[in-house]
Every structure is written in structure tokens, then in C-alpha cells.
N, C-alpha and C positions, 0 to 999 in steps of 0.2 A: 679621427675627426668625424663629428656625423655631417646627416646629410643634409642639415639644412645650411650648414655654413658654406660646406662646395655651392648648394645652387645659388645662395645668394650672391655667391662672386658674381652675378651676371650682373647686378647691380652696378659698382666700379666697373663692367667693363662695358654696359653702358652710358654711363654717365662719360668715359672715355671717347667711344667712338662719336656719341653726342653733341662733344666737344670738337671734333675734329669731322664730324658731317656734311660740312663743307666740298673738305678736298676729297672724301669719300664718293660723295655725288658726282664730283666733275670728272671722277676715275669710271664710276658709272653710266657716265656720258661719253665717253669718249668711244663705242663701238656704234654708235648711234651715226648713221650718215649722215655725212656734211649737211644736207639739204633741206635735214627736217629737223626742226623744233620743239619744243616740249611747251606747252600751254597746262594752265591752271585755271578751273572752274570754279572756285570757289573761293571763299576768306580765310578758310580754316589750310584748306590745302596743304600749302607749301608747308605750317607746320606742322600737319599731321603725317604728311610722307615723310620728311627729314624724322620725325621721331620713327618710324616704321621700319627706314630704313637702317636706322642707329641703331634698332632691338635686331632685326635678322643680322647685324654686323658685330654686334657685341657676342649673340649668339655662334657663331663662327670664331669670336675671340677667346669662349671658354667652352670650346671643344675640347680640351684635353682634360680640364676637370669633370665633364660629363661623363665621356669615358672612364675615368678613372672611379666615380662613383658608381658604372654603372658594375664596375671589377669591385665596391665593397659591398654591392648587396649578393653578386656570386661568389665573393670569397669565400662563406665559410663550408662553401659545395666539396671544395676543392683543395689541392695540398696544401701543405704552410710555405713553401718556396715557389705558388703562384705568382705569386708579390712581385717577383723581380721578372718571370716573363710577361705578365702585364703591362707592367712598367715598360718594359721592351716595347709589347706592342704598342701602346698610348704612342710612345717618343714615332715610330716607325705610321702608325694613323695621322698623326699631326701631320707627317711629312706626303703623305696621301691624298689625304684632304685639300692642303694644299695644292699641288701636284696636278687633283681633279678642277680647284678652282680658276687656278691660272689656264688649265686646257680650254675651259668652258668661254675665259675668259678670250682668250687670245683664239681660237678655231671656231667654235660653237656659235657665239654671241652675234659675233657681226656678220657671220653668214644669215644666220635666224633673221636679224633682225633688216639686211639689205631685204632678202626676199620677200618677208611677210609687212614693211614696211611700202613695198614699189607693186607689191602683189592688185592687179587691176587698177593701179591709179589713175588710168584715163576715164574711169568712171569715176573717182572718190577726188574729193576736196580733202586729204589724207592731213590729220591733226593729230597729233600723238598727245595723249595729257598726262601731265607728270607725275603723276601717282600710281597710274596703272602704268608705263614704263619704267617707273626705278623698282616699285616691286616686280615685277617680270625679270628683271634683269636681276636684281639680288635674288629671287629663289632661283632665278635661273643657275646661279655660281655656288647658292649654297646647295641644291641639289648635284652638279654636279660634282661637288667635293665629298659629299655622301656618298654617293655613286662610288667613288671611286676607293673608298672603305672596305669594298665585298672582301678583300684577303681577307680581313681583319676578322670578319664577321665570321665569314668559313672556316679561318683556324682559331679563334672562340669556341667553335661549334664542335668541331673537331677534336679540340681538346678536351672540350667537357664530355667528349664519347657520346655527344647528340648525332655526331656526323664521320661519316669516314670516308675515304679516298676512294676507297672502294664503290661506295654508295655515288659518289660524286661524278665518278666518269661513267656509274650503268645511268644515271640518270643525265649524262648530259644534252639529249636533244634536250629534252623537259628543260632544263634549266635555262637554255635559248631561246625560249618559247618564251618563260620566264621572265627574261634579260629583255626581248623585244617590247614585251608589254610593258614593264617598269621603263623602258625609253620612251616610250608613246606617252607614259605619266608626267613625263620631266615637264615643266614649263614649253619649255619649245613644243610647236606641233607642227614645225613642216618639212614636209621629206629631207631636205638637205639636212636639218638640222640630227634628225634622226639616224642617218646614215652613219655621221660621225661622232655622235651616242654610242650607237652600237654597237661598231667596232671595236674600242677600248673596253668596254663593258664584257664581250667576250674574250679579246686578251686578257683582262683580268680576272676572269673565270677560270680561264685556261692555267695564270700563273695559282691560281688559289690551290687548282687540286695538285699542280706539281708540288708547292709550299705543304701541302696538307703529306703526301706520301714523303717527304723527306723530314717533315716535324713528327709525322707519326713514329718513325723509326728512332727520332732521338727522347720520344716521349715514352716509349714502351718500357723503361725503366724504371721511370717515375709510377707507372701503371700497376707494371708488377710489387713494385714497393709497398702501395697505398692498398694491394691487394692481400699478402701476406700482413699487411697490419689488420685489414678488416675494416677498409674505408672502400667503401663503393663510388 
């Protein structure tokens, strides 16, 4: 299949979550403290966020065919029985991504959002408006379900002999250093929120390179094969 038809699925799986933007929002409200409100400034507003938030949720619904497209423009780099460890990983990313979104949602979110919401409010008449809320909170969940990808991404890397195991544990301060600044980048920016960014972000660094020396060893066959054919 080429690749215009993968991306256009995003189409149906907007027009999907569009449909059901609703009970999407009020899932998106619900880490938000009892106490405070969401206001609209505007005429346009309320439908220009429910469509906003329906494109960043449709795009999180056709994460597996991104990935999977992003495996047909590297396939022809790489052996002819890539196919089926891709696939592998796609199915194993899905379940990732997820994984990182439900974290973000259920730990991250309503920390983020008690502290930076109650943060000096005996000075502020505190007014949350619902557009810059529901996006904060959707990239907040779609970032951290990226985040939580890096296996994927490292044994990609790894496989195509961009990256090795080796490389990955002399370079691991570098990659913490790394790992802090891309946490500082997420949506969130307050200590708390950070802290338990971080964490998981180094656990799964820590599983990448172990995933990485135990895939290198079952991939060194595949290696030497493509080598004696005279495929680099």
C-alpha cells in the first residue's frame, strides 16, 4: 500500500473521535480539581478546541499505522523478513504508548495540574480557559505515550546497526542529561511533574540497552547472512 492511503486513515479516525468528543473531554476533565472550572472567551471557542482535541486523539488512534509506514519507507534498507519483526514491534509500541498514556494520565496529570493550578492563588483570581486546558492535557498524554516509545526507537536504531549496546551504556550519563532535558520539554513544567517524568524515562532507557544486548545476539545471524549475500 503506498503512503498516502496509510496517512489518510487519520481522516476516519478523526471524524471517529469527533464523534465521540464529548465523552473524550469529560475524560480529560476529570484530573482537573474539584474546585476549578474551565471558562471560554470566545464564540468560536468551544468548537475550535473539541475539533483540536479530536485531531491530537484521532492522531494517537492511528499510531500503529504511522509506525508501520514509518517501517515502509526503511524497509527496503533492510532484510526481506524485517516485515514480521516490525510488525512485532508496531503490536509491542501500541501497547507502549498506551502504557505511557494511561501513566501520564493516572500519576503525572493531576499532580501537574493540583500544583500549577493552586500555585500563589492568594494572589490570583485563578481562571482556567478551556482551550489552553484540554490542549495542555491532550499533549500532555500524547507526549507522554511518545515518551514512552524510546525501546522502540533504540532497538530500530540498533537494528539497522545505527546503534549498539555497546555504544549505549559508554554513552549513558550523555543519554540522562538527554532524558532530563526532553522531561523539561513535555507539557508539564513543574518539579513534581518532572520528577515522575524522569524516572520511567530512565527505567526505560535502562530496559532499552538491556532489550538491545539480548536482540543484538539473536540478530547477529540475520547480520552475518545479509553479509555473505553482500547486503550492507
Amino acid at each position: 500500500m503506498t503512503g498516502r492511503p496509510r496517512i489518510i486513515a487519520i481522516v476516519p479516525a478523526f471524524v471517529l473521535t469527533f464523534a465521540f468528543h464529548e465523552q473524550i473531554m469529560e475524560w480529560l476533565t476529570e484530573p482537573l480539581p474539584d474546585d476549578r472550572k474551565l471558562v471560554t472567551l470566545g464564540v468560536t471557542e468551544p468548537f475550535t478546541t473539541s475539533v483540536k482535541v479530536s485531531m491530537i486523539a484521532a492522531l494517537a488512534l492511528v499510531l500503529p499505522v504511522i509506525l508501520w509506514q514509518i517501517w515502509a519507507f526503511l524497509a527496503p534498507a533492510v532484510s526481506p523478513h524485517f516485515e514480521r519483526i516490525v510488525l512485532a514491534f508496531v503490536v509491542l509500541a501500541t501497547g507502549l504508548f498506551v502504557t505511557g498514556v494511561a501513566f501520564m494520565y493516572a500519576v503525572v496529570l493531576p499532580r501537574a495540574l493540583d500544583f500549577l493550578t493552586s500555585f500563589d492563588d492568594e494572589f490570583y483570581d485563578i481562571q482556567i480557559r478551556a482551550s489552553y486546558y484540554y490542549t495542555f492535557a491532550a499533549m500532555t498524554l500524547l507526549a507522554g505515550g511518545l515518551a514512552f516509545l524510546m525501546p522502540i526507537f533504540v532497538l530500530a536504531l540498533v537494528r539497522l546497526r545505527v546503534l549498539t549496546s555497546a555504544r549505549l551504556r559508554k554513552n549513558r550519563s550523555i543519554a540522562f542529561v538527554v532524558l532530563l532535558v526532553f522531561a523539561i520539554l513535555l507539557p508539564t513544567v513543574d518539579p513534581v511533574s518532572l520528577a515522575f517524568e524522569v524516572v520511567p524515562l530512565v527505567l526505560l532507557f535502562e530496559l532499552s540497552i538491556w532489550l538491545s544486548v539480548l536482540m543484538e545476539r539473536r540478530w547477529q545471524q540475520d547480520w552475518d547472512e545479509m553479509a555473505e549475500a553482500g547486503i550492507s
